[in-house]
N, C-alpha and C positions, 0 to 999 in steps of 0.2 A: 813274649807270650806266644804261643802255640797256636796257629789259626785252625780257628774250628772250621772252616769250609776250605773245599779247593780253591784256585785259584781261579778257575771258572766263574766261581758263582758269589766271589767276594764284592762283586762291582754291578751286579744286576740287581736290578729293585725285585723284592721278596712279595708276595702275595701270600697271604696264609688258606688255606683250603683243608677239607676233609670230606672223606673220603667212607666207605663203610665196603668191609667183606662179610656180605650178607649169604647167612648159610641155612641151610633147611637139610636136611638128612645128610645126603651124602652129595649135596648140589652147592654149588657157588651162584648168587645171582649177579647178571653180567651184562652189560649194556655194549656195545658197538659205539665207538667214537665218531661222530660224524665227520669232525676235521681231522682227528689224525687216522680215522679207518683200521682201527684195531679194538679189540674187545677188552672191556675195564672194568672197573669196580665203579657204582656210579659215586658221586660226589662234586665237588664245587668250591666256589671260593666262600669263605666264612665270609656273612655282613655284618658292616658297622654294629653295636649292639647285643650281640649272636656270640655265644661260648661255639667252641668249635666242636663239644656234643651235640648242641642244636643245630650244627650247618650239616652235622653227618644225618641225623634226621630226616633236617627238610630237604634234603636233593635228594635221599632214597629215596620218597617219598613224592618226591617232584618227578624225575625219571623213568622212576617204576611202577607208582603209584601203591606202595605196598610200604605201610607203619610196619617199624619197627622199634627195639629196645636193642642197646649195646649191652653187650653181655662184656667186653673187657674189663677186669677190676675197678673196683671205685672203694676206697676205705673211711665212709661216713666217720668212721671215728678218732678221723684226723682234725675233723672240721669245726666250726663251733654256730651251735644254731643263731641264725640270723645276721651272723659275722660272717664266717668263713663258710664256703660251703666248695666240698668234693668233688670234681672233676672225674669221668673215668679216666684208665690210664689208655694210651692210643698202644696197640698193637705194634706198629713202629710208626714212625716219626720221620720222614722223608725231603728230601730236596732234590728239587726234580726240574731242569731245564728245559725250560718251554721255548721251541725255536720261535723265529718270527716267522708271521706269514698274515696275519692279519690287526696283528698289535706288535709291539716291538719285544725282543726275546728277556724274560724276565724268568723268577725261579716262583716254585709254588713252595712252600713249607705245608709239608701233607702231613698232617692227621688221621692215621688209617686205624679206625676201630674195627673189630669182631661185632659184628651183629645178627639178629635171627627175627626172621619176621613174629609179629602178635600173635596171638593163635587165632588163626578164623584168615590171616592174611596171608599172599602169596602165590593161591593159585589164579588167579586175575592178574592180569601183570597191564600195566597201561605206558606204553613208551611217549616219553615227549620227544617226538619228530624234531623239533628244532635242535634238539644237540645228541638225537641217538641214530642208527640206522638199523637200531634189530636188539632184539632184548631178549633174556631167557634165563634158565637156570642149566645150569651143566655139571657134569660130572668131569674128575681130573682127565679121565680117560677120552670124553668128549670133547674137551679142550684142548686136545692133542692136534686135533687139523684146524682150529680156531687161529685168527692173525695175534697175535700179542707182544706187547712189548718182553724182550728178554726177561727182564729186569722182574717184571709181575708174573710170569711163567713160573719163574723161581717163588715168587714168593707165597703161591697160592698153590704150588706145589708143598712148598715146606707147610703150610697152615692146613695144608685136608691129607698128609700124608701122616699113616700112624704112628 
């Protein structure tokens, strides 16, 4: 059989998380990490109970203070009412190496949706202090002198570039 992950991340416990790239014109909104000190997309680990459309929700919304709806595809007509019900589809789907430093090194299974704040939300932005150091909306150009991991440079490149 063909191993679906590297060799890294076959033996570390998985956490599932998601994630939102939350967009307004021509702006990304973008939080500052407090432990790792680089600028992200906000998001979290899904809880018990919680589809991992509702975790991308409530962290945007915990973070930034700013409701939003996921715009990535959802095709109601796969589903069947009261049975089965639609999921959007995530943007990409990520496994992502979390070093240790205050919990022991594990991976996150990331859920990254497209989202766009409600209409009336966004220009209010409310940071939660406990896991951000700085919050805003930026442009690709703006985020040029911004710290960021490699890895989401590219990817937030490739999603606002025409």
């Amino acid at each position: 059989m063909t191993e679906l992950l590297p060799p890294w991340a076959q033996l570390l416990p998985k956490h599932f998380t998601a994630s939102g790239f939350v967009l307004r014109d021509d702006r990304i909104l973008l939080v500052n990490h407090r432990k790792h000190h680089v600028w992200i997309y906000p998001g979290g680990h899904v809880e018990p109970n919680e589809t991992p459309d509702e975790a991308c929700l409530r962290e945007i919304f915990e973070e930034t203070g700013v409701h939003c709806r996921i715009v990535s595809p959802r095709d109601e007509t796969l589903g069947e009412p009261g049975v089965v019900e639609v999921l959007h589809v995530p943007w990409m789907v990520l496994c992502e190496r979390i070093p240790t430093g205050t919990e022991p090194e594990h991976c996150h299974i990331d859920f990254a949706y497209v989202c766009e704040p409600l209409a009336g939300e966004g220009t209010h932005l409310t940071e939660d202090t406990r896991e951000t150091e700085g919050i805003g909306w930026f442009t690709l150009e703006e985020m040029g002198s911004l710290n960021l991991f490699p890895d989401f440079r590219r990817q937030v490149t490739k999603l606002l570039s025409p």
